[in-house]
N, C-alpha and C positions, 0 to 999 in steps of 0.2 A: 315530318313529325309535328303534331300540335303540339302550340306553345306549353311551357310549364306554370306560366303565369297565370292569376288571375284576372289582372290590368285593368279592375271596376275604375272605371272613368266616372266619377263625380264632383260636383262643385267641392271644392273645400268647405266641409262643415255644412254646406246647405246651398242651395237652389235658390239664385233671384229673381226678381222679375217686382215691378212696381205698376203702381194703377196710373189710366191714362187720365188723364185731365181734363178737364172743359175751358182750356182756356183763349180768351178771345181773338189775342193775337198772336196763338200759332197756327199754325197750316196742319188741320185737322186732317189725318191719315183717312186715306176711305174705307169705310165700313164693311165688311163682306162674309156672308154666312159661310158657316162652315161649310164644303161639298157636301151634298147631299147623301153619299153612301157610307158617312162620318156616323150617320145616329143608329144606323144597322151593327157598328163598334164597343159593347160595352165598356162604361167609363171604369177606369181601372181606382179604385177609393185612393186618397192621400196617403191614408194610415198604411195603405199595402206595400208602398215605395218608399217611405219616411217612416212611418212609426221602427218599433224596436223588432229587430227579428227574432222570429223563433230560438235560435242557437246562433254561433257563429264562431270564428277565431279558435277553432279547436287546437289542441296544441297534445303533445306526450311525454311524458316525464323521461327524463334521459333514460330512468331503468326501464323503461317498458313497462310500470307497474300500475301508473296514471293515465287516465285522459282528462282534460281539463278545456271547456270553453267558457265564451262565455254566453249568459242567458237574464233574460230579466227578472227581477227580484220584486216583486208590486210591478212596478211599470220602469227602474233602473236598473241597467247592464251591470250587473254580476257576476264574479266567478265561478263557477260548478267543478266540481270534482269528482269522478266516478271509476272503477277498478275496468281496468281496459278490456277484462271478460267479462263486466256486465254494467253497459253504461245507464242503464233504467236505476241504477243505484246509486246516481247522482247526489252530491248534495251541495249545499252552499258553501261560501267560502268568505265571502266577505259579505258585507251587507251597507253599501252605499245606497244612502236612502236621497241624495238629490244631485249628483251628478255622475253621468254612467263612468263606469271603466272601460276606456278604448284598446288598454293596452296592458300585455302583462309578461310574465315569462317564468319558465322553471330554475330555479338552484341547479345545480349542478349534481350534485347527489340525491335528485328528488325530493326533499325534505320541506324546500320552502319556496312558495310561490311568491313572484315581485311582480307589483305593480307602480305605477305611476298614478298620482292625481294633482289636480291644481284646483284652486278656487274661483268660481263665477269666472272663468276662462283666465282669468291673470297669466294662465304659463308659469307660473314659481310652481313646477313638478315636484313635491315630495315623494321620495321612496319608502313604499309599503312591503313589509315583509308578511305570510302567514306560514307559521307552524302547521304542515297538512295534518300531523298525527296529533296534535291538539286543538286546531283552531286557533291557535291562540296569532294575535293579529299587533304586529309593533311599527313605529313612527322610525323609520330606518334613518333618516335622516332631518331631526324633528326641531327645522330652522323656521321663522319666518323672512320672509320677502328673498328666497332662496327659490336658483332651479337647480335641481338636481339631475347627473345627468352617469347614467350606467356607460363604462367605461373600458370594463375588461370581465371577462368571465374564464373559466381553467375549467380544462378536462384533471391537471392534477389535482389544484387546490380547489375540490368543487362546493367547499362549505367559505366561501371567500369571492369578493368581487372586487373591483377597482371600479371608484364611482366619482365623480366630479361635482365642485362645490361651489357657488359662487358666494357667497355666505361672509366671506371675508371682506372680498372686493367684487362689486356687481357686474364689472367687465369681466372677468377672469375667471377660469375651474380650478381650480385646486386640488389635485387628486390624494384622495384617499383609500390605503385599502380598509375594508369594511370588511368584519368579520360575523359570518350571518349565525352563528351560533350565541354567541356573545354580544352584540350589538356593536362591538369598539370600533370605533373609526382612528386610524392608523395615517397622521399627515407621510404621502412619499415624496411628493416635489410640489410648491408654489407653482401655478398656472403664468404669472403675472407677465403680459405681452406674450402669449401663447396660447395660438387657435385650437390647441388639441394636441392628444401623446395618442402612442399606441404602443400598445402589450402584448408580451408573447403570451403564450401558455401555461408559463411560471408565475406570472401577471409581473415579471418584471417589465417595468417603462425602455422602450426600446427605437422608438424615437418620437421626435417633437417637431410642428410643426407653427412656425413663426410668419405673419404677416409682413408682406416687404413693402416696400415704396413705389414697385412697378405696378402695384395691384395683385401680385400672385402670392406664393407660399414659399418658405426655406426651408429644405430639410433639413434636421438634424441631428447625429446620432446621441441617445443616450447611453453611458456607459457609467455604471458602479451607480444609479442615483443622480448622474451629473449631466448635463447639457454640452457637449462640447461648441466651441467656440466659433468654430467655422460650419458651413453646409455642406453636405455634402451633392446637395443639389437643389434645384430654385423651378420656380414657373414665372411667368411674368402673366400680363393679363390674359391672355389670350387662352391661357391652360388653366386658367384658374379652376374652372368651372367641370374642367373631362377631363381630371391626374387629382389621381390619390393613391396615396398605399393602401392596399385592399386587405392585411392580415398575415402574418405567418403560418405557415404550417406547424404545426404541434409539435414537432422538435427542433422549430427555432431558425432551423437551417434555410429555408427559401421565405423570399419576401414576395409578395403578388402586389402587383402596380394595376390599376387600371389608367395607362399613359395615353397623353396625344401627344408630346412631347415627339418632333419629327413627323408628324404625321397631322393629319384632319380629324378623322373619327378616333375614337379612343379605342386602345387595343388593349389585351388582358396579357400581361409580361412576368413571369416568372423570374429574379433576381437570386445568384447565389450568395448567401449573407459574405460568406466567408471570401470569394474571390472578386466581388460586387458585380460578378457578368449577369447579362442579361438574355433573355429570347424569348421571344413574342409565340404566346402560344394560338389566341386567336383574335384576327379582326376582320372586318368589313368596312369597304369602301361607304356603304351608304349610311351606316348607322354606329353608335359605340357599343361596347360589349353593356349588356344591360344589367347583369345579372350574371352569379353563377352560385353551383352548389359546392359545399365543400367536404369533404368527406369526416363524418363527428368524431371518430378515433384520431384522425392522420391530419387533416385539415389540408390534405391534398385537394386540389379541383378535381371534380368527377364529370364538371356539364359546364356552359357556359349560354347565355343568350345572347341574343342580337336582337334588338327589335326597331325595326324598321316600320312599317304596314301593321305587323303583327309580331311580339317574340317568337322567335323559333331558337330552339332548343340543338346543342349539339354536345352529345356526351363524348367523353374523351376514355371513362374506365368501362369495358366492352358490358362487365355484368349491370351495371348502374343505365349501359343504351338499352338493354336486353329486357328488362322491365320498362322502362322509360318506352318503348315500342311494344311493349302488353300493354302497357294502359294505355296509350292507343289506341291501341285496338278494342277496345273494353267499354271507352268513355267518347260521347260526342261532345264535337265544339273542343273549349279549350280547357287544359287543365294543370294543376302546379304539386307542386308539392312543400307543405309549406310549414312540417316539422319531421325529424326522424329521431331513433332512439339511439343510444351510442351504439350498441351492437348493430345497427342497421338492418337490423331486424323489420321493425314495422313502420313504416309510411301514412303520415297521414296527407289525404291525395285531396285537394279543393276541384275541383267541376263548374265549369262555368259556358253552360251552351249557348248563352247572349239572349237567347230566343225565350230560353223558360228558367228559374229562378236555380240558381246554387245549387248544389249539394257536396258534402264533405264525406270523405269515405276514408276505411280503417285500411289500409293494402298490408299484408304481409308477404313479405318478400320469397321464405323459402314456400309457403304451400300456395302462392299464386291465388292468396283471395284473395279479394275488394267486399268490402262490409257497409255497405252504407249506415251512417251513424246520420245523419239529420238533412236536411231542406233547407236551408235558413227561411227563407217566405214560401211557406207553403201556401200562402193566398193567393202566392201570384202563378201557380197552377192549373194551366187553362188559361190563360188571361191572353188576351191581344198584342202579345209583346211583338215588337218589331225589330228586325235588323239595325245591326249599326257597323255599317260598309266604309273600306278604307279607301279614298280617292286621293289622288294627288295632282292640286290645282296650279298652274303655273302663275307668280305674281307677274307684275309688270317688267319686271327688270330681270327676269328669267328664272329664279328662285323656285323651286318645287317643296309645296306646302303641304305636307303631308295632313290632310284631314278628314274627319269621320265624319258621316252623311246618316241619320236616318230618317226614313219616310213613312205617313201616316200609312195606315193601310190601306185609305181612301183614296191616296195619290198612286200608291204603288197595289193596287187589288190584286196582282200577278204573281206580287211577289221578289220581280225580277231587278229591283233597283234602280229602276227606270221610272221615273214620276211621266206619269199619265197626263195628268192637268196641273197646272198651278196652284200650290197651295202654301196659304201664311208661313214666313219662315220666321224661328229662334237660333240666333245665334251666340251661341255659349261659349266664351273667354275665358279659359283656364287664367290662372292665377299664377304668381312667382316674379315676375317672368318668369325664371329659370328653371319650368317645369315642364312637361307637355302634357295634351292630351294622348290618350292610347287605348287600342280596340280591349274590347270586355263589356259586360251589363252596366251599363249606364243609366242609372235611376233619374238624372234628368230625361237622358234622350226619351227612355221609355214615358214620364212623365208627359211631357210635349206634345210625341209624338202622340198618345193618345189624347189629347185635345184637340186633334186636327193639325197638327205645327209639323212643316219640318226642322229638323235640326241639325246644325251645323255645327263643328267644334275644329277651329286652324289651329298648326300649327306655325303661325306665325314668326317672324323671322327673331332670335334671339330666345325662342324656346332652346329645351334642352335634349339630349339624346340623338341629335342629327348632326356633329361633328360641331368644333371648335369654329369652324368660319363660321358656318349658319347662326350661332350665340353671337360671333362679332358683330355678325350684320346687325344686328339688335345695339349697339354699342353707338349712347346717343342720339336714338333714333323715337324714343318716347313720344307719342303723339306724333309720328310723323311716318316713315316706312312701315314701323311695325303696325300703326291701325291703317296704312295703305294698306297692308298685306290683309286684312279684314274685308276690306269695299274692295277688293281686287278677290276674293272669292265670293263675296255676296254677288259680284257681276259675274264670276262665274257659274254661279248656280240661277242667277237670271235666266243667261244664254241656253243652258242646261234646259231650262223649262220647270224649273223646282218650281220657282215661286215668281214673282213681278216684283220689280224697285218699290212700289210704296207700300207691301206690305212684312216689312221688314224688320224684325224687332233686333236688339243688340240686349245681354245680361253677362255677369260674370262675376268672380267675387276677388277681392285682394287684387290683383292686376288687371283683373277680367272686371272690377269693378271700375277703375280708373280709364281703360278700355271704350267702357260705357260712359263715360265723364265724358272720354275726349269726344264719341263718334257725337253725340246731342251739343257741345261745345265748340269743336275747331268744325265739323261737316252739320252744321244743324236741320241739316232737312233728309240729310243720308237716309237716316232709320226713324220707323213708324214712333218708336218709343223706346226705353231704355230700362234695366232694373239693375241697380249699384246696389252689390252687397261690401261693406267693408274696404270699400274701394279711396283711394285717396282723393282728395281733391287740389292740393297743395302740394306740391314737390318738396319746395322749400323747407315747408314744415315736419312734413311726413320723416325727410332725413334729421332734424332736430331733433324726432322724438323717436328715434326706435329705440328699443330696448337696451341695455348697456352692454348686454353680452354680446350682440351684433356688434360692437366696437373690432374685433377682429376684421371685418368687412367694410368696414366703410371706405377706404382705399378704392376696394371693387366697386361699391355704391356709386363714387365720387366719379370713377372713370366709365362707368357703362351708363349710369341718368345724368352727370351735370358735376362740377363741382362748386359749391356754393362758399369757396374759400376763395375763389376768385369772380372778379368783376363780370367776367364773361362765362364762367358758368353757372354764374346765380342767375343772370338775367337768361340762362337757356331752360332752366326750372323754373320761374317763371315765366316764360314765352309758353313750359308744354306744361302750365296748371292747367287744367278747366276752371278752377275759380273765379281766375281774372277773366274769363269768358262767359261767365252763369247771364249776363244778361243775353246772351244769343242763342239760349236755347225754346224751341218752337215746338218741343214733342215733351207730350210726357212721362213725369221722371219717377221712377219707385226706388226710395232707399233705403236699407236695409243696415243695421250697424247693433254690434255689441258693448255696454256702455263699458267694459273692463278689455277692449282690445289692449294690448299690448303694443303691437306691431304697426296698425294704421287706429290711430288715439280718434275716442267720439269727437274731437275740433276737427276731425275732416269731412264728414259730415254734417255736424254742427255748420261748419263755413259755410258751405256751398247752400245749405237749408238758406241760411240768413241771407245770402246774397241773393236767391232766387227772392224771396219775401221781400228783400226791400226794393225790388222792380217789381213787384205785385203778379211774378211767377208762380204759378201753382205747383204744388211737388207734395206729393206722400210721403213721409218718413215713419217708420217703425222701427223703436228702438228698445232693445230688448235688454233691464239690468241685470239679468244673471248671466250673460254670453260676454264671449268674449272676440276673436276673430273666427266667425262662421257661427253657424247656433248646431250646438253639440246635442244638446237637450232636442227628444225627438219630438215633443210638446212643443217645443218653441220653430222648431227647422218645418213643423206639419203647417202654423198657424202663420208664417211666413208667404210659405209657398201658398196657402187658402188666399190671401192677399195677394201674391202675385199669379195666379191663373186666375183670380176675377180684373183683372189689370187687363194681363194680353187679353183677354177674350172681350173686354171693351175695344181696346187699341187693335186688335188684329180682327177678332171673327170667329174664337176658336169656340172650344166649349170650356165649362167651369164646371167643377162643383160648388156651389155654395157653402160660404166661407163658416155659415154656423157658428157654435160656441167655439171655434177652435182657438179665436186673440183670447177668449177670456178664462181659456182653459191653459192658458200660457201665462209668460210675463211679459210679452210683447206690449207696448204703449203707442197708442198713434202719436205722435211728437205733432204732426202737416198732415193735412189732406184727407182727412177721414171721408168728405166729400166726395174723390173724386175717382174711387173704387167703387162700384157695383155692389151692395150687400155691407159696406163695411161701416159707415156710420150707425148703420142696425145692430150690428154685431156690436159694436163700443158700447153704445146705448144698454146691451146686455140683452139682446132678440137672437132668435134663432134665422 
C-alpha cells in the first residue's frame, strides 16, 4: 500500500543558501559550468515553488455540510468556505491582510472555524474564532505577550474546547475550558511545573505530565480536578523524545501510548484504563509508529504508519483497508487522508506524486467517488520535476542514515537514479535536531535540483523517528558525530559519482543552520560554501534565550547539547560554538535571520556577523524585520531564496534566476555583503 501521508519535506519556513564571497584569503572553490544538457531543462520561476498556492489545507466540517481551505486573499492565505455540493461557491472567511494563515480547524458542531496567528513571527499564537453563519470574527483569547495553545476538543461537548494559556506565568499553560458560543474562559487547573494534561472526550483533564530530573517525563493521573501525588509511570532520557500518551478512545475506557519503553523503536500500545493492562498493537524493528488514524465517532485506531524509507500504511478495521486499497488503486505516488466527517462518510484524500504538483480530492466512501477539488501549483504542471529517492548511507561507525537523494535531470537523463556524470551538490540539514527528513515533494530539492544541483538531505544521527538509540547517538554529540554523519555521506555520494569533494555546498535552517556554522567552522575547507538560515551560532547563548515556555525542556536540552550549569558542560558549548571559531572560516557564508525569532534571537547571527568583520571576513547577511524563525511570508521566503541561488550559482556553477525586484518587493535588508552576490547590490540600489 502507498503511504497515507503527505511527507512534503521542506526547509522550515524557507530555503537557505547565501552568496560566495571574493575573499582574499580563503581557498576559492573551482568554478564549473553547469553540464551542458542543463539549458535544454526549463528553469522552473521562484514564485512557482515559493509563492502562495493556488488552494491548499482543505479540511470538512464534522457535518459533512462544509469544505473549507485555504487560499489567498490579495496575495495572503485566507480561509475559504464553500457548501461541499458546490465548491465554486466559495467564499471568504477571514481576511488577514499581512500575515498568512497556516493553520486552522473546525468546532465540533460545524459552527465555528479556529484559527491561530501570531505577530511578525513572535510565536505568542492567539486564538481566532469565526461564526460561519455570520462571518462574524472574535479574539478567542485576547491576551498580549501570550501563546495560546488548543488543548482538548469533544465529540460530546462540540461547542466547547480545552485551551492553554501562558498569560499568567510565561513558563507554564494553564488550562482553560473555553466556551465558543459565549466566549467565557473557564480556569480548570494551574499548569505551574507541568509540560502538558490530556483529555478525554468529556474534556475532563485525565492526566498530567511533569518534567523530572533524569531528563524524561512523570506520569500522572488526574482525578476529580486534582493531580495525584505519585506517578504512575516515568521516562528517563532516553524515552524522552518516542513515549507519549496518544489520546483516549471516546468512551474513556482505553488509553493509546506511542511507547519505547522496553523496546528501541516506538510501538503503538493500547492500555486498559480500568485494569492498567497493556498490549502492543503494532511495531517495527526499523522505525517508530509514525502516525495513525483514529476513528471520529469511537476514537478507536483504524490504521497505523511506520515510516521508515517511506510511511506505509496498515489498516487494522477491514472496511477503513478496503478503501484505503481503492485509492490505491485510483491515485499514483503517494497519498493521505487528512480530514473526515463524523459519520465517515466523506474523505478528504491529499495526492502527492513527488514528480508533478499535489492535488486534493473529495472521496466518498459509500458510492466510491474521488472528486478532485483543486491542484495546489498548477504552474508546476509539466514542469521538470524530479525524483526524490530514499538511499541509506552507512556512517563511519556503522549507523545507517536513512537519506533522500535527488538528481538534476542533466546527471540522471535516464531517469534511473543513477547520476551519469558529476554534478554540483546541496546539502540540506533539516532542523530540530529532533526532526527528520522524509520522502514527499520537496520544493527545495525540486528548487536545486533544477539549477543543476544535486541534493541531499541526512538523516543524521539524533534525528527523530528511527528509534530511541539512533536519538542517543546524537546525545552530546553537537558539532562532532552528528556533522561527521554529514562528511560521511557527502564521501558517500563522492564515491557514488554524484558529484567531486570541492563542489560541495552545506544549507539548512534552525539546526541545519548551526549544521552549516560548524561544517565552514570546525572542517573549513569541507564545503564549497555555506547558507545559515536562523541557525545558532552560540550554544551558550542560544540555551539563555529560548522562549520561557521551553522551560519544561531544558533538563532534555541540558543533557543531549551540554549543561552550562556546570564547569564541564559549559566549556563543551563552547568548544561546539562556531563563534569561537568564525576566524577559520575560508568559503563563503549566506545568512539569513528573522529579527523577531523567538527560539534562536537575531544575537546569533548578529555574533557570528561581528566576529567574521572584525578579522575582515566577508559574509552576507539578510535580515528580514517582519519574520521570525523561517520567513513565513511567501514575499520574503521568494526574495531569500533570489539571494541564495545567485549565491550557489557563483560558489558552485549552477544556474539562477536573477534576483530582480524580489529584496525590494519584501522586507528583507542587506545587514553584510551586498557585494558579494551576483545581481544584488543592483537589486538594493533599487535595479532590476
Amino acid at each position: 500500500m502507498k503511504s497515507l501521508l503527505l511527507g512534503a519535506s521542506m526547509l522550515a519556513g524557507s530555503v537557505l543558501l547565501t552568496g560566495c564571497t571574493n575573499m582574499d584569503q580563503q581557498t576559492a572553490p573551482t568554478m564549473v559550468a553547469a553540464p551542458q544538457p542543463a539549458a535544454a531543462v526549463p528553469l522552473i520561476e521562484r514564485a512557482a515553488l515559493f509563492g502562495n498556492p493556488t488552494k491548499t489545507s482543505a479540511q470538512l466540517s464534522p457535518d459533512g455540510k462544509w469544505l473549507s481551505w485555504l487560499a489567498p486573499r490579495g496575495d495572503v492565505l485566507n480561509i475559504y468556505v464553500a457548501p461541499v455540493g458546490n465548491p465554486d461557491a466559495a467564499k471568504p472567511m477571514t481576511n488577514s491582510t499581512d500575515r498568512p494563515i497556516r493553520g486552522y480547524g473546525w468546532s465540533g458542531d460545524g459552527k465555528t472555524l479556529l484559527y491561530v496567528q501570531d505577530k511578525g513571527g513572535d510565536e505568542n499564537f492567539l486564538l481566532y474564532g469565526i461564526d460561519v453563519a455570520s462571518g462574524a470574527e472574535r479574539t478567542l483569547t485576547p491576551f498580549e505577550k501570550t501563546r495560546a495553545q488548543l488543548l482538548g476538543t469533544s465529540h460530546k461537548y462540540k461547542d466547547a474546547v480545552l485551551v492553554g494559556l501562558n498569560n499568567r506565568d510565561p513558563r507554564w499553560h494553564d488550562v482553560y475550558r473555553l466556551d465558543l458560543t459565549t466566549g467565557t474562559l473557564t480556569e480548570v487547573i494551574r499548569g505551574d511545573g507541568y509540560a502538558g494534561f490530556l483529555a478525554d472526550d468529556n474534556l475532563n483533564l485525565r492526566l498530567a505530565m511533569r518534567p523530572n530530573a533524569a531528563g524524561g517525563v512523570d506520569y500522572f493521573r488526574v482525578v476529580d480536578g486534582k493531580v495525584e501525588d505519585k506517578p504512575f509511570g516515568s521516562t528517563e532520557l532516553a524515552d524522552s523524545l518516542t513515549t507519549n500518551p496518544a489520546g483516549f478512545t471516546n468512551d474513556g475506557k482505553t488509553l493509546y501510548w506511542i511507547d519505547s519503553r522496553g523496546r528501541n523503536t516506538a510501538a503503538l500500545i493500547a492500555q486498559d484504563v480500568a485494569s492498567g493492562d497493556k498490549h502492543v498493537i503494532a511495531q517495527s524493528d526499523k522505525a517508530d509508529i509514525a502516525g495513525a488514524m483514529g476513528n471520529p465517532r469511537t476514537g478507536v485506531i483504524d490504521a497505523y504508519a511506520i515510516n521508515y524509507l517511506k510511511p506505509e500504511w496498515t489498516a487494522i478495521d477491514p472496511a477503513v483497508g478496503a478503501d484505503l486499497d481503492w485509492l490505491d488503486s485510483q491515485l499514483e505516488g503517494e497519498f493521505g487522508v487528512s480530514s473526515r466527517t463524523e459519520d465517515d462518510s466523506l474523505w478528504i484524500v491529499g495526492n502527492d506524486p513527488v514528480v508533478e504538483p499535489a492535488s486534493t480530492y473529495l472521496f466518498d466512501r459509500k458510492a466510491k467517488t474521488l472528486t478532485k477539488l483543486y491542484t495546489s501549483r498548477p504552474e508546476l504542471v509539466g514542469a521538470p520535476l524530479v525524483a526524490k529517492r530514499p538511499v541509506v548511507i552507512k556512517s563511519r561507525d556503522g549507523l545507517d542514515l536513512v537519506s533522500y537523494l535527488s538528481l538534476p535531470k542533466a546527471a540522471d537523463p535516464d531517469g534511473d537514479g543513477t547520476a551519469n556524470a558529476p554534478v554540483p551538490m546541496v546539502m540540506v540539514v533539516h532542523g530540530g535536531p529532533w526532526g527528520r527528513d522524509g520522502y514527499g515533494f520537496s520544493a527545495a530539492h525540486q528548487w536545486l535540483a533544477n539549477r543543476g544541483y544535486a541534493v541531499l538531505s541526512v538523516n543524521f544521527r539524533g534525528s527523530t523517528g528511527l528509534g530511541k538509540d539512533f536519538i542517543s547517538a546524537g546525545d552530546l554529540e553537537w558539532g562532532r558525530k552528528m556533522q561527521d554523519d554529514l562528511i560521511d555521506a557527502m564521501d558517500w555520494a563522492v564515491a557514488q559519482g554524484v558529484t567531486t569533494p570541492d563542489k560541495v555546498a552545506i544549507m539548512g535552517g534552525s539546526y541545519g543552520g548551526y549544521a552549516t556554522l560548524a561544517g565552514l567552522t570546525f572542517t573549513p575547507e569541507q564545503f564549497a560554501c555555506g547558507v545559515d538560515i536562523v541557525g545558532p551560532s552560540n550554544l551558550e547563548t542560544l540555551l539563555k534565550t529560548i522562549p520561557p515556555y521551553w522551560t519544561a525542556m531544558v533538563e532534555q536540552f541540558h543533557q543531549r547539547m551540554g549543561d552550562p550549569r556546570t564547569e564541564a558542560g559549559l566549556a563543551m558549548l563552547k568548544d561546539r560554538s562556531p563563534l569561537y571559531k568564525a576566524g577559520d572560516i575560508v568559503r563563503p557564508l549566506l545568512i539569513g535571520q528573522g529579527a523577531n525569532d523567538p527560539r534562536v534571537n537575531q544575537a546569533e547571527s548578529d555574533q557570528i556577523v561581528a566576529a567574521m568583520k572584525a578579522r575582515g571576513i566577508p559574509v552576507t547577511y539578510v535580515l528580514f524585520p517582519d519574520e521570525g524563525h523561517g520567513f513565513a511570508k511567501p514575499e520574503n521566503n521568494i526574495a531569500f531564496n533570489a539571494v541564495a541561488e545567485n549565491f550557489l550559482a557563483k560558489c558552485l556553477g549552477g544556474r539562477a534566476e536573477p534576483i530582480g525586484k524580489t529584496l525590494s518587493e519584501s522586507s528583507g535588508k542587506i545587514v553584510e555583503g551586498a557585494d558579494f552576490v551576483p545581481g544584488l547590490a543592483t537589486s538594493v540600489a533599487g535595479g532590476s
